[in-house]
VOBA-1610 file (N, C-alpha, C; in pm, whole numbers, padded with zeros to 5 digits, always signed):
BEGIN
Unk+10941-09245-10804Unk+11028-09144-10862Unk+11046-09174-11011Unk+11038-09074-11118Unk+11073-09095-11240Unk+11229-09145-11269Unk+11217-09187-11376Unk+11346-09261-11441Unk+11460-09147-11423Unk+11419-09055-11535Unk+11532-08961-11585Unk+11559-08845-11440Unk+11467-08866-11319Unk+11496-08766-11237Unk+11617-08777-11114Unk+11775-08739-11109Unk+11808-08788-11048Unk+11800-08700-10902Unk+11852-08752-10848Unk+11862-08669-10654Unk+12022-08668-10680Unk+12055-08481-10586Unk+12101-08494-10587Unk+12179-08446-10417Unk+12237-08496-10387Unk+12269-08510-10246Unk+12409-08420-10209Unk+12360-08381-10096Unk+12513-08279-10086Unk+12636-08342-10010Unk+12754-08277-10099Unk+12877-08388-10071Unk+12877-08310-09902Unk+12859-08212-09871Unk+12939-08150-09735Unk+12816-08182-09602Unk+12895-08182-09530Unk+12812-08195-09362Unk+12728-08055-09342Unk+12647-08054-09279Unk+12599-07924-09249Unk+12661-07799-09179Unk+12776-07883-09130Unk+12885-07744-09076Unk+12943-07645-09202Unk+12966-07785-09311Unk+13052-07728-09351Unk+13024-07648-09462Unk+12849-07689-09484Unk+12810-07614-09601Unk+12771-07473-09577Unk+12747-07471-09401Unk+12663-07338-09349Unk+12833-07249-09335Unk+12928-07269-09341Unk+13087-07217-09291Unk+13113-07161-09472Unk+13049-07276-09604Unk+13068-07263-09695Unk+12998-07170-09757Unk+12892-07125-09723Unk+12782-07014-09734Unk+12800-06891-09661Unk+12885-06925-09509Unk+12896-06769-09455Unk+12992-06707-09506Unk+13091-06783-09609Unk+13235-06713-09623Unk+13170-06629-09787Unk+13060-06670-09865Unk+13033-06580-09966Unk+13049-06454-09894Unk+13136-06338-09969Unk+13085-06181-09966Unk+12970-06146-10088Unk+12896-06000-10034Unk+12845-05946-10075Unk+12913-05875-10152Unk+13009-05806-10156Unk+13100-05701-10220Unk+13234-05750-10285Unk+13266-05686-10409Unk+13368-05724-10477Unk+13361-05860-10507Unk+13279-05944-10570Unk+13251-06076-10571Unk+13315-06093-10738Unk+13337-06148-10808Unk+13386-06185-10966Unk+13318-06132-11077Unk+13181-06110-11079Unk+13090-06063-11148Unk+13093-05946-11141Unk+13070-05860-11025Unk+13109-05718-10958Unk+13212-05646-11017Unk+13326-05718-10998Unk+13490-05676-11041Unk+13470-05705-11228Unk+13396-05814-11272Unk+13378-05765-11422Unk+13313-05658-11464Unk+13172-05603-11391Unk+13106-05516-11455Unk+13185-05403-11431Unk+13247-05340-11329Unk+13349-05239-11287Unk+13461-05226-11378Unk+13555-05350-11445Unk+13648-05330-11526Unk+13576-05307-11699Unk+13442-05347-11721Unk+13431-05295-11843Unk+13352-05162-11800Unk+13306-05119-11715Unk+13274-04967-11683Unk+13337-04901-11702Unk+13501-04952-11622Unk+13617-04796-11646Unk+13686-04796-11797Unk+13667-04929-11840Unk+13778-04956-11984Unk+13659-04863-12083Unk+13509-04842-12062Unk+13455-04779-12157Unk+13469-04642-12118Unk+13543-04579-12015Unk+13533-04446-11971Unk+13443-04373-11872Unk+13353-04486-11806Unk+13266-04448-11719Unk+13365-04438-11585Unk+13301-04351-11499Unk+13322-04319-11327Unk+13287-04381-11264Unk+13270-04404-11117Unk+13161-04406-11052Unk+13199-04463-10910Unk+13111-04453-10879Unk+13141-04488-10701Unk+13099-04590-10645Unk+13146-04650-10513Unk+13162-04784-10493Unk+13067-04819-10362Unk+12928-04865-10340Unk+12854-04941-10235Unk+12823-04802-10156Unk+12747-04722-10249Unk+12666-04628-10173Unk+12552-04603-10093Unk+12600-04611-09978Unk+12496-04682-09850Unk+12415-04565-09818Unk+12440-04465-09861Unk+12290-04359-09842Unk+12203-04379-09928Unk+12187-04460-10054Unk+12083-04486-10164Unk+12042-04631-10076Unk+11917-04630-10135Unk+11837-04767-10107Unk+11902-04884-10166Unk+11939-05031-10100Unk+12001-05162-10118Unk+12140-05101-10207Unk+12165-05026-10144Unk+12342-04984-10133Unk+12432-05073-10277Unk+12361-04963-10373Unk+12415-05003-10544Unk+12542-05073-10548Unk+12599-05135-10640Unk+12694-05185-10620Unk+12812-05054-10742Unk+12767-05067-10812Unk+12835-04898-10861Unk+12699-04814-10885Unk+12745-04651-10877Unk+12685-04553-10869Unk+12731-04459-10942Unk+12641-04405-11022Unk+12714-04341-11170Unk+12643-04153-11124Unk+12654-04060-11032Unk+12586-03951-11014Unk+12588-03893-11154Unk+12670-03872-11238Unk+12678-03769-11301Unk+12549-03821-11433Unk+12543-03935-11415Unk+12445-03972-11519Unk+12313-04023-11384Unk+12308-04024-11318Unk+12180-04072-11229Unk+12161-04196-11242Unk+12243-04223-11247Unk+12228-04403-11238Unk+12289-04494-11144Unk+12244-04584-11165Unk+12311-04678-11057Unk+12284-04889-11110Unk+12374-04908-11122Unk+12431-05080-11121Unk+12415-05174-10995Unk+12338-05264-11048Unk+12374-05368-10906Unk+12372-05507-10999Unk+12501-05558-10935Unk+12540-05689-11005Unk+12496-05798-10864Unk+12339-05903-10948Unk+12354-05965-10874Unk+12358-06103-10896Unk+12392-06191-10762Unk+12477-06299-10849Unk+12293-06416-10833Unk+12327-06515-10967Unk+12189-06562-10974Unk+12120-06662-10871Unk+12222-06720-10795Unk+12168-06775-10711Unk+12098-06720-10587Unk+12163-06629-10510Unk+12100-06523-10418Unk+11962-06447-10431Unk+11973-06392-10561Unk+11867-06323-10573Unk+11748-06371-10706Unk+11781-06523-10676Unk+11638-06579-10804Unk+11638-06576-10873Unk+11755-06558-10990Unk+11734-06537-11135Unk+11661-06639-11183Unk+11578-06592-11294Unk+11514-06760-11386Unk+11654-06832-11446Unk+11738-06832-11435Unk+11850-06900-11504Unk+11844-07042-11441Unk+11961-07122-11484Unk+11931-07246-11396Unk+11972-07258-11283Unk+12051-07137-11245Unk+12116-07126-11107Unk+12085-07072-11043Unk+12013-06956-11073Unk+11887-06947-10956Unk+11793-07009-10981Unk+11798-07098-11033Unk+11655-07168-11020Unk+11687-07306-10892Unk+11833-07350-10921Unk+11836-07413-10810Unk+11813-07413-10653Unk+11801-07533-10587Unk+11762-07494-10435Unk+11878-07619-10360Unk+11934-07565-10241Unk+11982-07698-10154Unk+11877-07775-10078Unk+11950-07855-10118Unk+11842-08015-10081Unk+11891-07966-09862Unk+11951-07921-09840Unk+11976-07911-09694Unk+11894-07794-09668Unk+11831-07807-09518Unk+11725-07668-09502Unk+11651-07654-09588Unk+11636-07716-09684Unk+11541-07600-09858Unk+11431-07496-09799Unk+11396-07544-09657Unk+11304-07391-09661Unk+11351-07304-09578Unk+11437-07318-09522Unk+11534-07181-09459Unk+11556-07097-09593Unk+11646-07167-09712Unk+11725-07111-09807Unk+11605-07039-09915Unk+11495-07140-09897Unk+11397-07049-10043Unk+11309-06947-09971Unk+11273-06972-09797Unk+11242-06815-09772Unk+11359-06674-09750Unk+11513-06709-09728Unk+11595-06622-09728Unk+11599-06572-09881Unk+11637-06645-09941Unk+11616-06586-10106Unk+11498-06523-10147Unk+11371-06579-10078Unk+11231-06524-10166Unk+11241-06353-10117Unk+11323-06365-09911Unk+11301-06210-09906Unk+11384-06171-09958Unk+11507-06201-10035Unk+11592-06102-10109Unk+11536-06043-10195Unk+11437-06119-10268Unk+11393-06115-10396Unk+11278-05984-10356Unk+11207-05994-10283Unk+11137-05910-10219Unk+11218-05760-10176Unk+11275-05786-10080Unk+11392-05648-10092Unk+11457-05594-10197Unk+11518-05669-10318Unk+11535-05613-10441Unk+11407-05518-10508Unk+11309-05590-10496Unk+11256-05497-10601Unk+11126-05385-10464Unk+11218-05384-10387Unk+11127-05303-10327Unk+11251-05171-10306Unk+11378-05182-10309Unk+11513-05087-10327Unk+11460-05056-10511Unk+11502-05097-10608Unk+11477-05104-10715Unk+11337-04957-10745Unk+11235-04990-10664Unk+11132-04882-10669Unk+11236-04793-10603Unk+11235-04775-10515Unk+11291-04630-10415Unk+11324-04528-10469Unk+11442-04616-10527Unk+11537-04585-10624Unk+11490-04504-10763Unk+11376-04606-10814Unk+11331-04497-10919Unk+11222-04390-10907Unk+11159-04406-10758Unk+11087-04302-10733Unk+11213-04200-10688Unk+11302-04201-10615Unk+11388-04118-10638Unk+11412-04019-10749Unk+11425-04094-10888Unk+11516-04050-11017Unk+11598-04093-11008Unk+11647-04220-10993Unk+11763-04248-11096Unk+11713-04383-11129Unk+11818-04429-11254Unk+11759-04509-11315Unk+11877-04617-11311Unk+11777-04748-11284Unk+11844-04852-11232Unk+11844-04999-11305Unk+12028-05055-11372Unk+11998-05150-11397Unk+12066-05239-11335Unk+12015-05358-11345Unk+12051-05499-11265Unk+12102-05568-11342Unk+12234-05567-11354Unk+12346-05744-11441Unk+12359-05880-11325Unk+12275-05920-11443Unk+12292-06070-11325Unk+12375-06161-11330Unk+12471-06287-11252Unk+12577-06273-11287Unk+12611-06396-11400Unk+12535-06481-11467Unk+12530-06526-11603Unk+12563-06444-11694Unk+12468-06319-11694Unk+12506-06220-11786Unk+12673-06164-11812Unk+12765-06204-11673Unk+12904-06128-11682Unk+12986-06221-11774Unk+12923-06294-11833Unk+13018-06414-11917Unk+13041-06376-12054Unk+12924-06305-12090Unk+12980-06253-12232Unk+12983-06112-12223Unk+13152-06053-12235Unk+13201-05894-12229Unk+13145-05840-12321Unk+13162-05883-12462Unk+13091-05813-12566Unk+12952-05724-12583Unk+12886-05848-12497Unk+12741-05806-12494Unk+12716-05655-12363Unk+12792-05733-12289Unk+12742-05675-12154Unk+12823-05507-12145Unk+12945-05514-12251Unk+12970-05340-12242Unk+12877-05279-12343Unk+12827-05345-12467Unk+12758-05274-12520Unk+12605-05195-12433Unk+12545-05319-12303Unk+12431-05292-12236Unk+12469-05201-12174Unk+12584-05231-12137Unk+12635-05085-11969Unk+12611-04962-12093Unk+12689-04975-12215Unk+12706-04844-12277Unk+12586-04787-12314Unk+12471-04838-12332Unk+12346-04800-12383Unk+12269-04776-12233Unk+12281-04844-12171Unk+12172-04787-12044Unk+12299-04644-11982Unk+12400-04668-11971Unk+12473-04509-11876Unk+12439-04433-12007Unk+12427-04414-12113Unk+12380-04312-12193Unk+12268-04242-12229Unk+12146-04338-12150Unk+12037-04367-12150Unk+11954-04401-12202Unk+11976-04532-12270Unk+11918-04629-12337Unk+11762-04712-12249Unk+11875-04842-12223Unk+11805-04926-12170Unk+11783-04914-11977Unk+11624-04959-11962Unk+11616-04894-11869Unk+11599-04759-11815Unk+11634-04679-11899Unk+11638-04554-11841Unk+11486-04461-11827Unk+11520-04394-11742Unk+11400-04288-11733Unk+11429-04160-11795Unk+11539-04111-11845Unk+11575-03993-11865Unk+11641-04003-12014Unk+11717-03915-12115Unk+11810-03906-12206Unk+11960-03914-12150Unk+12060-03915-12199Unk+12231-03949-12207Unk+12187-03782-12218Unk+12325-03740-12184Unk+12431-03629-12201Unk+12404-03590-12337Unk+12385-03433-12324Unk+12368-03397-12483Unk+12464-03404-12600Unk+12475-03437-12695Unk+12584-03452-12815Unk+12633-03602-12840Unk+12576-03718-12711Unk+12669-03822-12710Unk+12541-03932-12791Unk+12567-03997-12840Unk+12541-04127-12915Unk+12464-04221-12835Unk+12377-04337-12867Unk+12286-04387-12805Unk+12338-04506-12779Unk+12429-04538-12927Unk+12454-04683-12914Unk+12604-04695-12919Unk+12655-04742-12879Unk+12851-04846-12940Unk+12844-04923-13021Unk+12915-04867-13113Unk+12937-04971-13244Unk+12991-05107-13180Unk+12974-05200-13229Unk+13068-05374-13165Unk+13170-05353-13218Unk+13249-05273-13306Unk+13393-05267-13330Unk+13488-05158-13211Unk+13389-05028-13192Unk+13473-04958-13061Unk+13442-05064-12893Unk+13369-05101-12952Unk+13363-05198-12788Unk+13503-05306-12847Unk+13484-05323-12949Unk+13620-05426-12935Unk+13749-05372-12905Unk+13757-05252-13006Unk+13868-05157-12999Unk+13888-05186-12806Unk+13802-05142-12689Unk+13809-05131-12556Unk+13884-05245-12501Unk+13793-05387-12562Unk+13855-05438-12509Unk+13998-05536-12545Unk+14064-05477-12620Unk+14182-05489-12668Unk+14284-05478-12567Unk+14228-05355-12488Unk+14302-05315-12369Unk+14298-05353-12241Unk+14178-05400-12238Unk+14129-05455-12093Unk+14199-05620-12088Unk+14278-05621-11949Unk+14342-05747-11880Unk+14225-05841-11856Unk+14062-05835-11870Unk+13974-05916-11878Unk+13936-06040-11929Unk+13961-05964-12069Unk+13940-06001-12210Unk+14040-05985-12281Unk+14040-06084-12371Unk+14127-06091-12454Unk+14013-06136-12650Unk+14004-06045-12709Unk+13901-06068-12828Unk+14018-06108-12971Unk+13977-06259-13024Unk+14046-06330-13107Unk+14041-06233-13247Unk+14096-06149-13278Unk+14100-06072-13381Unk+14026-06095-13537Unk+13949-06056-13634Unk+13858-06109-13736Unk+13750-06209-13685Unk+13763-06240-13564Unk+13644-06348-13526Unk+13523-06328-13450Unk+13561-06193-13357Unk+13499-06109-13290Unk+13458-06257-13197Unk+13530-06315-13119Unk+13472-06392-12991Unk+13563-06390-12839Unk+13535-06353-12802Unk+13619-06364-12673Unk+13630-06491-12568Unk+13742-06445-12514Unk+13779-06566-12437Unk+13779-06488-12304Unk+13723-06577-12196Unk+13761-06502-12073Unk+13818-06588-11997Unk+13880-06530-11886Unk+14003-06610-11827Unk+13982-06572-11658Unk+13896-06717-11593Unk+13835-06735-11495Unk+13925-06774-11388Unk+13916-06735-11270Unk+13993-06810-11187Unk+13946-06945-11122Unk+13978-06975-10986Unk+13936-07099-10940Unk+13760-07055-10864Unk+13694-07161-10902Unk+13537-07151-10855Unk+13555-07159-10702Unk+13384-07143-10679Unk+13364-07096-10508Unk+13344-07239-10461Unk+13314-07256-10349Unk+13278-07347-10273Unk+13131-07389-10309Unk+13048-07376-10339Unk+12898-07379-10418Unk+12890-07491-10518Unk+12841-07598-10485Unk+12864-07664-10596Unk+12773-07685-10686Unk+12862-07674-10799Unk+12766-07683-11004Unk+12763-07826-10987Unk+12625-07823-11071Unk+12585-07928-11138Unk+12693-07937-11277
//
């Protein structure tokens, strides 16, 4: 074994990690409830785990044809470092359950845009910086990024970073340090999952 490589071993029994894994939800998860509160603080609608569309969006925007799915990085593979991680317990139960997520994502993902509508994915690293991530929501629901179609006629492509701040002035999310343009966000207690 190399020097610098360490092992790392899981603190929980196998009861307690498989009890610690069944209690994740799919729905309303922390990331979810962020992309939803800067959705409505920018004035967007939308509807909640629409199970007649393919892998049942996590918001659903009809009036613009779109649709959001926030997913979190470990579940569904992100290259980040947290989906990049694997448990040292089972590892091949857990990297073929994930590989078919990963597989079912982008096989909903088509459906979806053979349908018409146009679909983006916030992964949940991405929910850490508000700034960034209302400006993305605001450019893809207008039809920016991602999109297959144009925004609503008369409306603007992009958000200035000062009306996104103006937003979140108001939002109980965020709180943005005034002349500094950086935000602070204000996390609750972590999951059972353990960080490196």
């Amino acid at each position: 074994m190399p020097k610098n490589k360490s092992v790392r071993v899981d603190n929980l029994t196998r009861t307690q990690r498989s009890a610690c894994m069944a209690s994740i939800g799919g729905a309303d998860t922390r990331p979810e409830m962020v992309v939803r509160r800067l959705a409505h603080s920018l004035g967007y609608r939308y509807r909640l785990h629409h199970r007649e569309l393919p892998g049942t969006p996590d918001l659903v925007l009809p009036r613009y044809r779109s649709v959001i799915f926030v997913h979190g990085c470990f579940w569904h593979m992100h290259r980040c470092k947290r989906g990049k991680s694997t448990p040292r317990t089972n590892a091949e139960f857990w990297r073929t359950k994930r590989e078919k997520t990963r597989i079912r994502d982008r096989r909903n993902i088509g459906a979806l845009r053979r349908a018409g509508w146009r679909v983006l994915v916030v992964w949940e690293c991405q929910t850490r910086d508000h700034v960034n991530l209302a400006e993305r929501l605001s450019t893809f629901i207008k039809g920016g990024e991602g999109s297959s179609g144009k925004g609503r006629k008369g409306e603007g492509r992009k958000e200035g970073r000062k009306g996104v701040r103006k937003i979140f002035l108001t939002s109980p999310a965020v709180r943005v340090a005034s002349g500094h343009g950086t935000a602070t966000t204000h996390h609750g207690a972590g999951s059972c999952v353990s960080r490196p």
